[in-house]
N, C-alpha and C positions, 0 to 999 in steps of 0.2 A: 315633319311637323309633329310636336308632341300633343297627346291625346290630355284632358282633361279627367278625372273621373269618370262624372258622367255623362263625360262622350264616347266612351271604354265601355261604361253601359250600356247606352244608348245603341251602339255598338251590337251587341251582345243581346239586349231584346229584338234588334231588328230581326237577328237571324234564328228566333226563335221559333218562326213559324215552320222554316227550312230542314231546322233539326226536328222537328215531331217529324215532319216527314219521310223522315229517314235513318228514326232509330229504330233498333233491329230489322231493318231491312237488309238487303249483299248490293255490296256496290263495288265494281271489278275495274282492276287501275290497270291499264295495258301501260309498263313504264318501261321509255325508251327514250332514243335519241338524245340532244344536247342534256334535257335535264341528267341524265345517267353520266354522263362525264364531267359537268360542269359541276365542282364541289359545293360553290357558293347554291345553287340549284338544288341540287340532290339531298343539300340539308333541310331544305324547305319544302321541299317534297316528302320525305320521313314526317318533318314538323307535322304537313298537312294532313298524313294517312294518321300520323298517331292523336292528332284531336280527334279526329272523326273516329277514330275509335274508344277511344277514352269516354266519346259522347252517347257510347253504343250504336256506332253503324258498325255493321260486319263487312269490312273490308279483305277484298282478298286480292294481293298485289302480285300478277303477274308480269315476266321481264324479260328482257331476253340479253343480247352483249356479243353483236359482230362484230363491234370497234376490238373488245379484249380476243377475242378468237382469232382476229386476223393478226393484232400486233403478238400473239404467242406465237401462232405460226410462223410470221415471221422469223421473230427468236431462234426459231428450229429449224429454219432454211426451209419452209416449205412455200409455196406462192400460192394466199388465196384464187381460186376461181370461182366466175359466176356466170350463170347463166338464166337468161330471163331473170336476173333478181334475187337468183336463190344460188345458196352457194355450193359449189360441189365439194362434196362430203365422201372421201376413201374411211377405208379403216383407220389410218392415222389422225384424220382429220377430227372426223368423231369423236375418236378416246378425246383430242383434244378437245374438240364440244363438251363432252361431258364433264372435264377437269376445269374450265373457265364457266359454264351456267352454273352445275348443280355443287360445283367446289368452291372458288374464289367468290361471283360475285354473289348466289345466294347466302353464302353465309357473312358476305360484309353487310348485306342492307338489314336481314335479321339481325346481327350486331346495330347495326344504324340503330332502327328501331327499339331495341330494347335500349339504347342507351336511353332515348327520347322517353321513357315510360309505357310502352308497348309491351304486350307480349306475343312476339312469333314466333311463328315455327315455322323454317326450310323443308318444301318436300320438291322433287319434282316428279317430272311425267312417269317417271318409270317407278318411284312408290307405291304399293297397292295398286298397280296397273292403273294409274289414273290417267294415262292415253295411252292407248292401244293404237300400232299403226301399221301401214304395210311400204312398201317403198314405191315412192310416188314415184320415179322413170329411176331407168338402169342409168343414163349418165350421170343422172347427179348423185348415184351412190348412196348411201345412207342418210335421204333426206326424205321424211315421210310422209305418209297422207293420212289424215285422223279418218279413223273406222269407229273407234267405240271412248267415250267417255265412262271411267266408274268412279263418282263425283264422290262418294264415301266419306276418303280421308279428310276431302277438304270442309266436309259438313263437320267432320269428326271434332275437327281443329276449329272450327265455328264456335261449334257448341260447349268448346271449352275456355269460351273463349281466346283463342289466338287470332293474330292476323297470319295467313297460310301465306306464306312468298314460295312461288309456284316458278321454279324455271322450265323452260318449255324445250325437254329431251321426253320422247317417247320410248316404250318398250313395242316391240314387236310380236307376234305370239309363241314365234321361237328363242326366243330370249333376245332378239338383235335390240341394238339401241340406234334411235335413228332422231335424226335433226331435224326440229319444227319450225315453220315460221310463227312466232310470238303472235304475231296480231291474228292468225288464224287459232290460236290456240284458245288464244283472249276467246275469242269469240266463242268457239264452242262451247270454254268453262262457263262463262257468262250465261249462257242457253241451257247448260245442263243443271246450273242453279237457277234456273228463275231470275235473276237480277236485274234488279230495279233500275241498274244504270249500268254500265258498261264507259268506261272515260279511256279513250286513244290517243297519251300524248305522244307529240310529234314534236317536228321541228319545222312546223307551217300552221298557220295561222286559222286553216280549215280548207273546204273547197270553195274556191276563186270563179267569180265568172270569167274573170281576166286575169289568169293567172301573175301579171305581173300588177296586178293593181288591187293592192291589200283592201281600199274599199267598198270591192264588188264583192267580200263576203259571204256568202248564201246563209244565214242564220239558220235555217231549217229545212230538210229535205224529206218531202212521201216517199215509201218505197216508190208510189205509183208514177213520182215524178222522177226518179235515178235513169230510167232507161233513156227519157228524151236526155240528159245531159252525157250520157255515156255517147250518145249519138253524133250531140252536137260537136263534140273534142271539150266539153267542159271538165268533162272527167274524163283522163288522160295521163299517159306517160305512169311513173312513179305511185299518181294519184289513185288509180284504177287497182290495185290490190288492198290497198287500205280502205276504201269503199267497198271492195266486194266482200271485205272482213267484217265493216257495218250490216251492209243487207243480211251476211247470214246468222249474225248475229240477232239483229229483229227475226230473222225467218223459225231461231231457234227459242224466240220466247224472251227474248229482252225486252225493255218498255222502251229503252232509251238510249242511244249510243249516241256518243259526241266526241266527234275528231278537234282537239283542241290544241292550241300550241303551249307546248311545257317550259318552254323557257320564258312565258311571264310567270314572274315570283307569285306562290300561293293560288297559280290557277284552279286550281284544284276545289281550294275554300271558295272563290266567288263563282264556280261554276254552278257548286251544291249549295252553296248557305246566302247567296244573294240574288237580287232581282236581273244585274247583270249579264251573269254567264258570259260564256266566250265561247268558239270556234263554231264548228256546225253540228246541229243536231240532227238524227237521223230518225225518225219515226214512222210508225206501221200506216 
């Protein structure tokens, strides 16, 4: 339906109160799942990060891209594996890690973005040591565990203003490069900025009391209230990593973390700029 003028306006002062709230503040975009493949998606995702910053929020878009790592591997005859969820990472695997986050897909979404009017810049984990890590167990080989944040570059990139697109490869202290889980990374960066929000899109709708009945929703979770749902089996299976990426995220000084689903168009804007929002909120 087509807008009138001033319902375009009309429009555009509602979310006025939305945006005081959250110029120059850090609002950290964990992007993944459908929205990252789905083209139609992923332009309106760019769309969303480059209002919001055009508007003066300091966004900083972290990403990650198992779909592209497993289909290269493939290409080169090698058979992802996983375990518990995380993938096992040789030396082979990694170079490739490294050549699909910090090569192909960080520099198409910075492309994306400056097309859109943006200015960013590609760093990832191992730039200015901004994750330092050590190797989280011997089977899964080169996949590691965050020890130190040195948040630095990505203030650096703030304050000049860019959007920092952050893929999530760490450096080790001996030079090794080791493979991160994104939404653990999200989180830590998010902690070590201070950020006002933290947004986890996915490819679900948030946490379900009935997981197969999209309207038992949970709008908001206390930390104080996550342990009875991890108890009940509310939080469960798949779900329970992505929440434990929330809590330590609140743990590390976020205001606000919300697991949302990225494949409604512009979630992003009615998350931050209207009365609505969508998925589940996580709060201290």
């Amino acid at each position: 339906m087509d807008l009138s003028n001033f319902e375009r306006a009309e429009v555009l002062t509602q979310a006025l109160p939305y945006i005081k709230r959250y110029v120059g503040k850090i609002v950290v975009v964990k992007y993944g799942g459908n929205a990252m493949i789905n083209e139609a998606l992923k332009e309106q995702v760019m769309e969303d990060i480059t209002l919001l910053h055009l508007i003066g929020v300091k966004v900083v878009l972290v990403h990650g891209g198992g779909p592209e790592i497993s289909t290269l591997m493939n290409k080169v005859g090698i058979t992802p594996t996983f375990v518990d969820g995380l993938r096992v990472t040789d030396k082979e695997t990694v170079d490739i890690v490294q050549m699909v986050l910090a090569g192909k897909i960080n520099k198409s979404l910075v492309s994306y973005l400056e097309s859109k009017g943006a200015k960013a810049m590609g760093i990832s984990g191992i730039d200015g040591k901004l994750i330092v890590a050590k190797q989280k167990n011997e089977k899964l080989g080169y996949v590691g565990e965050i020890e130190k944040i040195n948040i630095k570059p990505v203030f650096d990139l703030l304050e000049k203003g860019y959007i920092p697109v952050v893929s999530t490869i760490a450096t080790g202290e001996n030079g090794e490069t080791y493979n991160i889980n994104g939404d653990t990374a999200a989180a830590y960066l998010a902690g070590a900025l201070s950020a006002k929000r933290l947004i986890m899109m996915t490819d679900i709708s948030g946490v379900l009391r009935d997981k197969d009945d999209p309207s038992t929703l949970i709008p908001e979770i206390k930390l104080s209230e996550a342990e009875e749902l991890y108890k009940s089996g509310v939080i469960s299976g798949g779900m329970i990593p992505k929440v434990d990426c929330c809590i330590t995220a609140i743990k590390q000084g976020v205001k606000r973390v919300i697991i949302m689903d990225g494949r409604v168009p512009h979630s992003i804007l009615m998350e931050l700029l209207t009365d609505e929002g969508s998925g589940t909120m996580f709060v201290e």
